[in-house]
C-alpha positions as CSV (number, residue, x, y, z in Angstrom):
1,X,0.0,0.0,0.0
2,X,1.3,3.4,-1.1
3,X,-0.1,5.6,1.6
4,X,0.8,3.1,4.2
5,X,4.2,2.5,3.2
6,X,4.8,6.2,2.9
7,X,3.8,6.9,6.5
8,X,6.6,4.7,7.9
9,X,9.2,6.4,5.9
10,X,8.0,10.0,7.2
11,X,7.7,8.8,10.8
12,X,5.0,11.3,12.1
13,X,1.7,8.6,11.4
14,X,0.3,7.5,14.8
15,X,-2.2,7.4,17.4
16,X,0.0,10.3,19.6
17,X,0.8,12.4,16.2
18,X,-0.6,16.2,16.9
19,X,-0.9,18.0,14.1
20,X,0.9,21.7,14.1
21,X,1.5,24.8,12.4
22,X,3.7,27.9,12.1
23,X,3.1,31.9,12.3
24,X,5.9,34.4,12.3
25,X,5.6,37.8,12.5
26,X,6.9,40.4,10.3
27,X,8.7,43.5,10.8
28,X,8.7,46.9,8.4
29,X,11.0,46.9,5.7
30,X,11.8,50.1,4.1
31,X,14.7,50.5,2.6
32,X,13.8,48.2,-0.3
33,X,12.6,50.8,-3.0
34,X,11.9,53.3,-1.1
35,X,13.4,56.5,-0.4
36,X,13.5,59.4,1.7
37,X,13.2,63.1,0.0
38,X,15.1,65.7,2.4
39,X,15.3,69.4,1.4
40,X,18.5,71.0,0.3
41,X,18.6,74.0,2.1
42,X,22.7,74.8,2.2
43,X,22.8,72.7,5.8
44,X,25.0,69.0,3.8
45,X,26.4,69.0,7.8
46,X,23.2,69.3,9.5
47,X,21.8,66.5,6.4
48,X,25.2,64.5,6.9
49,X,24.5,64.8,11.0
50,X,21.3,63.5,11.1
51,X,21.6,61.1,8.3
52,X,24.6,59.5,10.9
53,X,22.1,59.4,13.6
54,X,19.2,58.0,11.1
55,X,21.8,55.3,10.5
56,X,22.8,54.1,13.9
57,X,19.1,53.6,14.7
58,X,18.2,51.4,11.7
59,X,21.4,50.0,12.1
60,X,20.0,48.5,15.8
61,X,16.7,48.3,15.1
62,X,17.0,46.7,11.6
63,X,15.4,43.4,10.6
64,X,17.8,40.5,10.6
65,X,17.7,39.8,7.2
66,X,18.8,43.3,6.2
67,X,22.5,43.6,6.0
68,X,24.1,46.3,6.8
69,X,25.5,46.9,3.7
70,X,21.8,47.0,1.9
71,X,21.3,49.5,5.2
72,X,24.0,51.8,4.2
73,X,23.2,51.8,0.6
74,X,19.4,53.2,1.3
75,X,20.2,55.2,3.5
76,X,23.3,56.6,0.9
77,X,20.8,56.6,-2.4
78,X,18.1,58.6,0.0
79,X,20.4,61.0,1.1
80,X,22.2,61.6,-2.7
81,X,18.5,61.8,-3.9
82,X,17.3,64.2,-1.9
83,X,20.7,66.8,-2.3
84,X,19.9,66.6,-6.2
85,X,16.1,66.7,-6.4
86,X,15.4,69.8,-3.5
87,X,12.1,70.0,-2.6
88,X,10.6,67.4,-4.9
89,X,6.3,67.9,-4.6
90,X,4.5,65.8,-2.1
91,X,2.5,64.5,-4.4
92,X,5.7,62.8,-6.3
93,X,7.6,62.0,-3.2
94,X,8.4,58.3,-3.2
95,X,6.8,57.3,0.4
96,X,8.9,55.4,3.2
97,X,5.9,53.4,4.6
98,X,6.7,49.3,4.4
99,X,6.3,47.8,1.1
100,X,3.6,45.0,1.9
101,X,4.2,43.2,-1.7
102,X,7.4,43.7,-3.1
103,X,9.1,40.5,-4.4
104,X,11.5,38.7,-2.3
105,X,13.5,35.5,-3.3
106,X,12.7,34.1,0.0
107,X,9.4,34.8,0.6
108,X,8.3,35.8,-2.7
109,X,5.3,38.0,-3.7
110,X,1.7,38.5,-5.7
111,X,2.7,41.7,-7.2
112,X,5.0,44.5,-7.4
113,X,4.9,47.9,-5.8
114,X,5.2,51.0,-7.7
115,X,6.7,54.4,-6.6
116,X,4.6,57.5,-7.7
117,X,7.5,59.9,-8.2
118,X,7.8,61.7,-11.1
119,X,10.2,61.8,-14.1
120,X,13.1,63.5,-13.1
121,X,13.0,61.7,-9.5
122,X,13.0,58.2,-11.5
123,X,15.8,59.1,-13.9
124,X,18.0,60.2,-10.2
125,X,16.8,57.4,-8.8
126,X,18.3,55.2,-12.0
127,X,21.2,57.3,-11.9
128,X,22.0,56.9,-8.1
129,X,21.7,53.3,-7.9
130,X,23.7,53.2,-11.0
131,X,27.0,54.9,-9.1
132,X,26.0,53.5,-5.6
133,X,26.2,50.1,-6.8
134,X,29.5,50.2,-8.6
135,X,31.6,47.0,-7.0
136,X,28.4,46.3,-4.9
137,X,26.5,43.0,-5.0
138,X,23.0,43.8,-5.7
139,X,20.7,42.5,-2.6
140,X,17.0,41.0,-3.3
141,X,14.4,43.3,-2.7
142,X,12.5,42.2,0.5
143,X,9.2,41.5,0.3
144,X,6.6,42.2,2.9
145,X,3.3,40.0,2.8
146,X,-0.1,42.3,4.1
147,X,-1.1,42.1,7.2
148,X,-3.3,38.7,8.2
149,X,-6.9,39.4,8.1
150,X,-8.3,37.6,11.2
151,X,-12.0,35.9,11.6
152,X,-13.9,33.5,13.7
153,X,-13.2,30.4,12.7
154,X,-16.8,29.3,11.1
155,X,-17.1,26.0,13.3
156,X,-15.5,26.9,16.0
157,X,-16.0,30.9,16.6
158,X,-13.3,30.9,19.7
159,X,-10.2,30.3,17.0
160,X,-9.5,32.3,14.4
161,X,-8.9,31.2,11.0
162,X,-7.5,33.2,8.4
163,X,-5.4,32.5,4.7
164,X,-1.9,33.7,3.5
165,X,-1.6,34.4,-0.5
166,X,1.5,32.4,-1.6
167,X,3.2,32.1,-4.9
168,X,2.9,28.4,-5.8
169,X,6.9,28.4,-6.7
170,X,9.0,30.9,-4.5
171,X,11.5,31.4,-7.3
172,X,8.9,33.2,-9.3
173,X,7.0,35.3,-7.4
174,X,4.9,35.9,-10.0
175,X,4.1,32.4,-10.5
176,X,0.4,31.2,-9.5
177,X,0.0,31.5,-5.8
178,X,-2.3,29.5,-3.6
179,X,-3.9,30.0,-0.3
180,X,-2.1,28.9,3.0
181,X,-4.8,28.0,5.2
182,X,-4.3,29.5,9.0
183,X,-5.8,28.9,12.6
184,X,-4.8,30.7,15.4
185,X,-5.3,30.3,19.6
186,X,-4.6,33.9,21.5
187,X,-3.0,33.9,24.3
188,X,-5.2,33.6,27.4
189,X,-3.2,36.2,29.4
190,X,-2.7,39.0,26.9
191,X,-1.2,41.3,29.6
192,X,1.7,38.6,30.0
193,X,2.0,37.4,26.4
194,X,5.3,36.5,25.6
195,X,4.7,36.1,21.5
196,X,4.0,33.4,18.7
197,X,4.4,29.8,19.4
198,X,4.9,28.2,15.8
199,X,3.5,24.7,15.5
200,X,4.0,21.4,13.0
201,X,2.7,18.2,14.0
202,X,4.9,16.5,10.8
203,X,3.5,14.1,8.6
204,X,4.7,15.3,6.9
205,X,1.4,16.9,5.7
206,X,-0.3,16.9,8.4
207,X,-2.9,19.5,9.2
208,X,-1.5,22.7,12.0
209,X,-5.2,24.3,11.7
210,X,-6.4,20.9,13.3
211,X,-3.3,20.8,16.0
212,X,-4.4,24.3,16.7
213,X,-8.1,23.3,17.3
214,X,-6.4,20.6,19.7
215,X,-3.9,22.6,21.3
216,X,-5.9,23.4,24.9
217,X,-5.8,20.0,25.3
218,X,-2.1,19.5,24.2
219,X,-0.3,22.5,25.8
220,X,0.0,23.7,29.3
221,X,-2.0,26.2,30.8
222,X,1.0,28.3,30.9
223,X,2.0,27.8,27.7
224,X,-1.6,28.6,26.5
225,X,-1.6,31.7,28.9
226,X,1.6,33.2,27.2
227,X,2.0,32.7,23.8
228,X,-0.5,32.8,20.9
229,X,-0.5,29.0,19.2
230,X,-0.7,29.5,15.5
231,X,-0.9,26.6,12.5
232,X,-0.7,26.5,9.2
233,X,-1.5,23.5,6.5
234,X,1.3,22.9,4.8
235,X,1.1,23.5,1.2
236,X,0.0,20.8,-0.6
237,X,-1.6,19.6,2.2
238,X,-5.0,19.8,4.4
239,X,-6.7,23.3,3.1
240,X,-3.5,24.5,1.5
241,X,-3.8,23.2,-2.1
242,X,-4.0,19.2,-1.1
243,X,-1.8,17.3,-3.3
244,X,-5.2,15.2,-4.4
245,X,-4.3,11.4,-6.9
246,X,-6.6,8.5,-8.1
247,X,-7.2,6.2,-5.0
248,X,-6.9,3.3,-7.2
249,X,-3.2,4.3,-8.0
250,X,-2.4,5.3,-4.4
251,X,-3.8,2.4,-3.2
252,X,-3.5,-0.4,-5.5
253,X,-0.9,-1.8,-7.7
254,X,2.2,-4.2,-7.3
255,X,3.7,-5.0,-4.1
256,X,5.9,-2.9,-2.6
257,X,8.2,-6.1,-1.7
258,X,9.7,-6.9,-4.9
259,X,11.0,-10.5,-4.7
260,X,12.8,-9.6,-8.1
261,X,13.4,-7.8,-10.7
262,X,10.6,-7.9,-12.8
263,X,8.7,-6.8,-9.2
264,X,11.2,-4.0,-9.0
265,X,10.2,-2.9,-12.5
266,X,6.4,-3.0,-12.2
267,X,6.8,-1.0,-8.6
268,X,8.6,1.8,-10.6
269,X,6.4,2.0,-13.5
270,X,3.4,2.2,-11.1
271,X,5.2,4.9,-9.4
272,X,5.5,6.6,-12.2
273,X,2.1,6.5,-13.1
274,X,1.2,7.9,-10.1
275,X,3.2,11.1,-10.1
276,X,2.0,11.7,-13.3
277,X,-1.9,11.3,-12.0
278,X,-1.1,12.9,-8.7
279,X,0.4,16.4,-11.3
280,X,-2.7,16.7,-13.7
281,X,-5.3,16.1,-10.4
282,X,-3.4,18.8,-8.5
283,X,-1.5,20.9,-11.1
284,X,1.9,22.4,-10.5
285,X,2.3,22.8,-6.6
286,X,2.9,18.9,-6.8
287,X,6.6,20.1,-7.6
288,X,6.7,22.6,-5.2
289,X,6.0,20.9,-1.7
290,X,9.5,20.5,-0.2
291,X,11.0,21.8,3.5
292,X,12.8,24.1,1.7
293,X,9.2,25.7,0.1
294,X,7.8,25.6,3.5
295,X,10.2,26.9,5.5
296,X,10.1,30.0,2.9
297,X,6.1,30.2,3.8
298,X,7.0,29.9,7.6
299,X,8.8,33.1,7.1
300,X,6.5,34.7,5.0
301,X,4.0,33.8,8.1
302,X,5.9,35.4,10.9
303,X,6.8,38.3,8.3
304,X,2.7,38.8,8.1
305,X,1.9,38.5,11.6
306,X,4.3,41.3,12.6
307,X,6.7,39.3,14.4
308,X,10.8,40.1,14.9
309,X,11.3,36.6,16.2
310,X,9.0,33.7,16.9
311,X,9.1,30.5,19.1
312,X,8.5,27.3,17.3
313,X,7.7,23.9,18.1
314,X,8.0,20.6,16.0
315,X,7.0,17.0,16.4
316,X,8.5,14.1,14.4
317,X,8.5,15.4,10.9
318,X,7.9,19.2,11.8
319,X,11.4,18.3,12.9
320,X,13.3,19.0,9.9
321,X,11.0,22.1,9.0
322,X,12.2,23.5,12.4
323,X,15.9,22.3,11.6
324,X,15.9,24.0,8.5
325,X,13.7,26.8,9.3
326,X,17.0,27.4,12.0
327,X,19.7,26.9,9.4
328,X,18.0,29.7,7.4
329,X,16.5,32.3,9.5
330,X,17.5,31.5,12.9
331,X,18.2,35.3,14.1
332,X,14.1,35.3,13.8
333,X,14.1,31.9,16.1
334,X,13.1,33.1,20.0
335,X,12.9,29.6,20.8
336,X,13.1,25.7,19.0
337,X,11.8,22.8,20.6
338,X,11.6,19.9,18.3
339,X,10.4,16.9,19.8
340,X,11.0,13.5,18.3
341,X,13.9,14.2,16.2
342,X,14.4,12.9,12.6
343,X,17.9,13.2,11.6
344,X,18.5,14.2,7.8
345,X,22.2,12.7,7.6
346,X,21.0,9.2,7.4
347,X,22.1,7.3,3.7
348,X,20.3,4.4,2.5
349,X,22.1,1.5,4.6
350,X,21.9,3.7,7.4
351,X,18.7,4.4,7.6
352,X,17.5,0.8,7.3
353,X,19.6,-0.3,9.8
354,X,18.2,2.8,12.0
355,X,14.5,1.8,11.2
356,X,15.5,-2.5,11.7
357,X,16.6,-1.2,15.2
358,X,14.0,1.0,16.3
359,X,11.5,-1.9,15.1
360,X,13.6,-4.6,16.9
361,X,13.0,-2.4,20.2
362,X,9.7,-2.1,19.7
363,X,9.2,-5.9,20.0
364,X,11.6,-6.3,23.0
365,X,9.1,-3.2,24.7
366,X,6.1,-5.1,23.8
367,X,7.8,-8.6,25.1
368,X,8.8,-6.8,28.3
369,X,5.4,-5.3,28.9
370,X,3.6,-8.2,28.7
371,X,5.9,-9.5,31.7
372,X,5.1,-6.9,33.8
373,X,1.8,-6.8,33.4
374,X,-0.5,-9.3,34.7
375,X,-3.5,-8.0,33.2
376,X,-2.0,-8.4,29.6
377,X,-4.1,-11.7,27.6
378,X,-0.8,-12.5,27.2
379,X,0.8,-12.2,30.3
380,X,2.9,-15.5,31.3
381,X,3.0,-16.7,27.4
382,X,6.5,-17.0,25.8
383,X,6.3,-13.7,23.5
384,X,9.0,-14.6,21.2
385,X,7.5,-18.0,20.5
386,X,3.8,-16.8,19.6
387,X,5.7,-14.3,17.8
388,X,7.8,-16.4,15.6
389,X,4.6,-18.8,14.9
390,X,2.7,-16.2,14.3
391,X,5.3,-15.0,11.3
392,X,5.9,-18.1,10.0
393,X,2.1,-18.8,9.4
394,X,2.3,-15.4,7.7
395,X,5.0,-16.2,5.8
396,X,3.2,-19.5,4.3
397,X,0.3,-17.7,3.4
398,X,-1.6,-18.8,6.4
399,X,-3.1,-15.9,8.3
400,X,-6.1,-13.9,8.0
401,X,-7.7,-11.1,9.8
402,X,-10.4,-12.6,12.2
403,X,-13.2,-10.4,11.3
404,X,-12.3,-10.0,7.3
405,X,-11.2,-13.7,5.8
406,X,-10.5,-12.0,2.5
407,X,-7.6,-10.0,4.3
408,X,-4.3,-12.1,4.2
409,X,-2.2,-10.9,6.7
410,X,1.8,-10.9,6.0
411,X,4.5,-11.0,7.8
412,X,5.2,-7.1,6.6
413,X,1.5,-6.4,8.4
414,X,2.7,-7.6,11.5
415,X,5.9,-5.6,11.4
416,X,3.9,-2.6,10.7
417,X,1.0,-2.9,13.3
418,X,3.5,-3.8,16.3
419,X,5.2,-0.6,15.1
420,X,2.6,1.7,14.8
421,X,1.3,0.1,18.5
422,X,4.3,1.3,20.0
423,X,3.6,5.5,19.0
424,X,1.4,5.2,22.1
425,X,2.2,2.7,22.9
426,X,-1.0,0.9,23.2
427,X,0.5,-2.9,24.0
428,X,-3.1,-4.0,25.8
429,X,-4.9,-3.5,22.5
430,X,-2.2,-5.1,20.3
431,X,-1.9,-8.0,22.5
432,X,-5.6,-8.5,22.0
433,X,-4.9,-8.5,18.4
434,X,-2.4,-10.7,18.2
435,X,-4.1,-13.3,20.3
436,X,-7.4,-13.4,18.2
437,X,-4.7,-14.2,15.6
438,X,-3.3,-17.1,17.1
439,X,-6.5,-18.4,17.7
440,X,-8.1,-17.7,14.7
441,X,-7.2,-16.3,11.1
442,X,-7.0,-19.2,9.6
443,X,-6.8,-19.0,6.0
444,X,-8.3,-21.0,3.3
445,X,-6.6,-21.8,0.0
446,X,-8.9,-19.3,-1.7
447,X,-8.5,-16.5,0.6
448,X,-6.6,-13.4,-0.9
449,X,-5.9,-9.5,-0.8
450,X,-7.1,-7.6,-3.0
451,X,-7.3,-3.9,-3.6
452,X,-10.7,-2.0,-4.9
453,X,-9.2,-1.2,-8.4
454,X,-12.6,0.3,-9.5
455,X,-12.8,3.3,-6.8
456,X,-11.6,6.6,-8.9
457,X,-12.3,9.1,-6.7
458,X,-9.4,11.3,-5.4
459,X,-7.6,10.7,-2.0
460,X,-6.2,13.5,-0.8
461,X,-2.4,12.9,0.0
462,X,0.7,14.4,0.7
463,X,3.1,12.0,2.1
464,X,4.7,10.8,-0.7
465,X,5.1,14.5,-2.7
466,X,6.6,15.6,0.2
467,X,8.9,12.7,1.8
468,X,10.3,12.6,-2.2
469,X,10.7,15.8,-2.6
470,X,13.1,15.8,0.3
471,X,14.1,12.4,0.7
472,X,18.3,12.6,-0.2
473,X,18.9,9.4,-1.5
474,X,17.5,6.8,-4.0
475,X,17.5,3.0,-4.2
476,X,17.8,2.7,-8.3
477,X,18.2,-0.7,-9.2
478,X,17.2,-4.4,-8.0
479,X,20.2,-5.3,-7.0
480,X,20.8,-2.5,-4.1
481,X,17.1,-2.9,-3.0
482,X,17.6,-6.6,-2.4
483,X,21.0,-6.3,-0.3
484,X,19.4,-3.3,1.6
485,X,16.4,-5.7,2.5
486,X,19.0,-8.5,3.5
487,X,20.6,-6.2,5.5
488,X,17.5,-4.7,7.3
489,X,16.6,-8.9,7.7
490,X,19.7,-9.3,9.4
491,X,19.1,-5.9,11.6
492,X,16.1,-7.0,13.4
493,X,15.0,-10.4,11.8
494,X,11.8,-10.9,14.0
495,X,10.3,-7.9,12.5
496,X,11.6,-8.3,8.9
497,X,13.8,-5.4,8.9
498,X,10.6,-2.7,9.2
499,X,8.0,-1.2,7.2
500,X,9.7,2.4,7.0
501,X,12.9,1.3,6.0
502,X,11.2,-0.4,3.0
503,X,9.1,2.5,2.4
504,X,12.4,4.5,2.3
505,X,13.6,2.2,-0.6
506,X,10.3,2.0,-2.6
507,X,8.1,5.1,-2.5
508,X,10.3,7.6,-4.5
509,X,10.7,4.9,-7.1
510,X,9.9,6.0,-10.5
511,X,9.4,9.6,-9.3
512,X,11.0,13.0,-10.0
513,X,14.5,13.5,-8.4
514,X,14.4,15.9,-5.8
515,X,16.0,19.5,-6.1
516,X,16.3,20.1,-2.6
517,X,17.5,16.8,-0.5
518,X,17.3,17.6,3.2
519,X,20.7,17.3,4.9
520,X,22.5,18.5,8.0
521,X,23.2,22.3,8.1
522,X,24.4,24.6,11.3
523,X,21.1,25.6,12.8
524,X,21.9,29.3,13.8
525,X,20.0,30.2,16.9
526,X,20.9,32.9,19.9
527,X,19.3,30.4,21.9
528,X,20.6,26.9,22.0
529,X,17.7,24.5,20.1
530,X,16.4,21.9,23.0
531,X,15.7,18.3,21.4
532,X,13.9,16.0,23.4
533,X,12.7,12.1,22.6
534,X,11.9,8.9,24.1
535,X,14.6,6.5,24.8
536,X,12.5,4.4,23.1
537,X,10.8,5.9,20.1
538,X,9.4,3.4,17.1
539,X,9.7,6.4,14.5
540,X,12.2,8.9,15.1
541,X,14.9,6.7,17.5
542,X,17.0,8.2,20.4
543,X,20.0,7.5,18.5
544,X,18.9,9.5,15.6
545,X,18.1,12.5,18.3
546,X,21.6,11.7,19.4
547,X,23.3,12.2,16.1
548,X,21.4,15.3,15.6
549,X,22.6,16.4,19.1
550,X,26.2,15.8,17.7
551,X,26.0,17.4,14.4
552,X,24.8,21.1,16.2
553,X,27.6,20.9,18.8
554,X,26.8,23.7,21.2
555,X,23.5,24.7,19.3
556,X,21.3,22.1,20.3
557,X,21.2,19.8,23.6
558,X,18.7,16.8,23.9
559,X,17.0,15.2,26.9
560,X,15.6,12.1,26.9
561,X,12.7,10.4,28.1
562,X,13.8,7.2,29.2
563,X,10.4,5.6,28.4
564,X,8.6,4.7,25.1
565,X,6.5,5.9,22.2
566,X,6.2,8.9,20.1
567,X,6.0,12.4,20.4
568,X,7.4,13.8,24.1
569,X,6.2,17.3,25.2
570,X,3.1,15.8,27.4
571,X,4.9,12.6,28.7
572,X,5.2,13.4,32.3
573,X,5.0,16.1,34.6
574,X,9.0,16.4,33.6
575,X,9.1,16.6,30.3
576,X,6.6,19.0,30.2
577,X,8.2,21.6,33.1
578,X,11.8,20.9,31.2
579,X,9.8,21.7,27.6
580,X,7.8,24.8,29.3
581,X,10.3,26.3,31.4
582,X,12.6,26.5,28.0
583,X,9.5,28.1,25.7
584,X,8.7,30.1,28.7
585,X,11.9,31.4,30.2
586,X,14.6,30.4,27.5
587,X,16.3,28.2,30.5
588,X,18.2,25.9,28.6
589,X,18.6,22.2,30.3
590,X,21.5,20.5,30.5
591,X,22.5,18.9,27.7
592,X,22.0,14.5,28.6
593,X,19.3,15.4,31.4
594,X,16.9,12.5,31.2
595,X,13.2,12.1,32.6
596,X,12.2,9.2,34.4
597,X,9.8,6.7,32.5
598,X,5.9,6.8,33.5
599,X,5.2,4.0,31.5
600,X,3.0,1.5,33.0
């Protein structure tokens, strides 16, 4: 299954997955086409005087993407244009207000501002900038999206929903744009509001209007109290656009367990096919859904919202939109806590082995729960040995679901639904599971899986788009795939290697090669980033928080739950103080502090 497949490889699918989003706020840009008209008057050291002053204050108060070189040269054309032009008319002078759509190549634009000065103040103008940047390098022009308009949200009137006009590529700003659909929570204590608090949930895809709708229930009361909580849907994803393909495509065709090569060839020509249906349903933002796109929207968001710097927090995939998000515009990054860490420095044999391990763990969780817990319908039973029946009744063909004969179950279903039982983890439930298999799901000869190939409506999807368009390697031929798997086998061979190392292997098959792989970069905060993730983690694995931890150096320290499943923040009563008292205070933990476990 496509969708399935897709969701290991991604790591943010699972019963503890919140959803998330972003805001950012932006600040006044005005020194990007815009300049000042001062009177000549005889007084140059009165006009050189204050122009000094005017400088040192931009200088300190200037946005952090302006460089002080683009600083100097405004504030050098608007002082050269207003010694040659005099007293040019109001009604021609050139405003300094902030440009709300000029183009940007970061955060792009609809449309262009236009200065209303007259002739001779545009042939200066052409003339100023054509001495001023003599052995200069020219500097983008900044763009400043409008300001957010705000309403009750239509179901729920106590959030507020709003949109955010983006151009569909960034590159061209004048491309077709689409609209990035917003939700935001205020802050509860507006008197003691500390800012925005940016939220992803991961996915990647997955909706932040939704995590906002959740977030009373997800945050503290402090948290809540302080900080406005603001998501977004990711483009191509939720309200933003949704990357939208045939169900029959993303759903059916060959297995995604070639056995050989002429399996290996079908996967990739039905891979192909399904790019190609996923472009014409959803047009060209299916080439334009990478991190690298988002994090551009991100700061477009915080640009809209008024905001210098925001605070941001990630879960599992909204881990490498935070990451990057850092690496690019961290002097606009209050605070980053990204929880559940997915590390982008991973290669193909790595990452298998990574996923094999973190599957492996998951069964030696599940084996020791069961022993502690006398409650379990499997408490007292030897766990490896109903285990390894279970699989090799899978393996023969053997085993059906209970309630659907018509479902074979393999031994890659297994794998999968012990995996996706430890995000809770909910071990009671798949213990029941697995016992109703063991004494049931018995398969006849005629029993076998098979897809609704006749269902042609659209499914709305945008794991794969995205995962590939930032995915940085590729399996390619038959013959790496099948010593990958073997090595994944040999990894953790009671689970089969896992389901998301596979998926790592097999979804981008076939598909576009991406422009933008996602790999490690210096994440460039004042404040150190705080990582934190269970010890024992199905999706995004301690070691791979560690390694992340390791690449940042100084920038980043990690503390670990020392318990299982996915997603941190709201583990215990100490992962939440360490997580609020860093959003809340910038106290920065000790890099290796651990929580205890609260499992049960």
């Amino acid at each position: 299954m496509q969708v399935a497949g897709l969701a290991w490889v991604v790591g943010g699918i699972g019963p503890r997955r919140a959803p998330g989003s972003t805001r950012r706020q932006v600040r006044a840009q005005f020194l990007t086409e815009s300049t000042a008209v001062c009177p000549l008057g005889g007084v140059s050291g009165a006009l050189l005087g204050a122009l000094g002053t005017v400088g040192y204050a931009l200088a300190r108060s200037r946005p952090a993407d302006i460089p002080l070189e683009v600083l100097g040269l405004g504030v050098g054309a608007a002082l050269v244009i207003g010694v040659l032009v005099g007293f040019e008319p109001a009604a021609h002078a050139p405003t300094l207000a902030p440009h709300r759509s000029t183009c940007h190549t970061v955060t792009g634009c609809a449309r262009r501002e236009h200065h209303q000065g007259g002739p001779m103040l545009r042939r200066i103008l052409a003339a100023v900038a054509g001495v001023l940047l003599v052995g200069t390098t020219a500097a983008p022009a900044v763009g400043t999206p409008g300001p957010i308009a705000w309403t009750p949200c239509a179901d729920r009137p106590e959030f507020e929903c709003a949109t955010l006009t983006r151009p569909i590529d960034p590159d061209r700003p004048d491309s077709d744009t689409f609209q990035m659909a917003l939700a935001r929570h205020r802050a509860t204590d507006p008197g003691r509001r500390i800012g925005v608090l940016v939220v992803n949930p991961g996915g990647p895809g997955d909706s932040g209007v939704n995590f906002t709708f959740g977030a009373r229930w997800y945050f503290s009361p402090e948290v809540l109290a302080r900080f406005d909580i603001v998501g977004f849907d990711p483009r191509g994803a939720g309200l933003s656009q949704p990357v939208r393909c045939s169900t029959e495509l993303q759903f059916g065709g060959p297995t995604t367990h070639p056995t050989d090569q002429a399996g290996f060839e079908r996967l990739r020509e039905h891979n192909r096919r399904l790019h190609e249906d996923c472009a014409r349903h959803s047009g060209p933002i299916v080439d334009h859904v990478s991190t690298d796109d988002v994090v551009r929207d991100v700061d477009a968001l915080r640009q809209a919202l008024g905001e210098r710097k925001i605070s941001y927090y990630g879960l599992s995939y909204g881990t490498v939109i935070g990451q990057r998000y850092a690496e690019h515009h961290g002097d606009n990054v209050r605070a980053m806590l990204l929880d559940s860490v997915v590390d982008r420095g991973l290669n193909a044999r790595e990452y298998v082995a990574s996923s094999a391990r973190a599957a492996a763990d998951s069964f030696e969780q599940w084996n020791l729960w069961n022993g502690r817990t006398p409650s379990s319908p499997l408490h007292g039973l030897d766990i490896g040995d109903l285990w390894d029946d279970l699989m090799a009744r899978a393996d023969r063909g053997e085993l059906v679901a209970p309630d659907d004969p018509a479902n074979r179950i393999t031994t890659y279903d297994l794998s999968a639904t012990l995996t996706s039982s430890a995000y809770a983890p909910d071990w009671d439930d798949f213990s029941s599971w697995v016992l109703s298999l063991r004494d049931g799901g018995i398969a006849t000869p005629s029993a076998t899986h098979s897809d609704d190939a006749h269902d042609t409506s659209l499914f709305a999807t945008a794991f794969t788009t995205i995962s590939c368009a930032d995915l940085s390697f590729r399996v390619r031929t038959y013959a790496e795939y099948a010593a990958l798997t073997r090595w994944e086998k040999q990894v953790s061979p009671r689970t089969v290697g896992s389901n998301r190392g596979n998926a790592a292997m097999t979804a981008c098959l076939g598909g576009p090669e991406t422009h933008t792989p996602q790999r490690p970069g210096t994440m460039r905060t004042q404040v150190p980033t705080l990582l934190i993730n269970s010890r024992h983690d199905p999706s995004t694995s301690h070691e791979n928080a560690t390694s992340v931890q390791r690449q940042q150096g100084q920038a980043a320290v990690l503390v670990t739950y020392e318990g299982s499943g996915h997603g941190v923040y709201d583990r215990s009563d100490c992962t939440r103080q360490v997580s609020d008292t860093y959003l809340l205070s910038l106290d920065v933990p000790r890099n290796g502090l651990s929580c205890p476990s609260t499992d049960k």
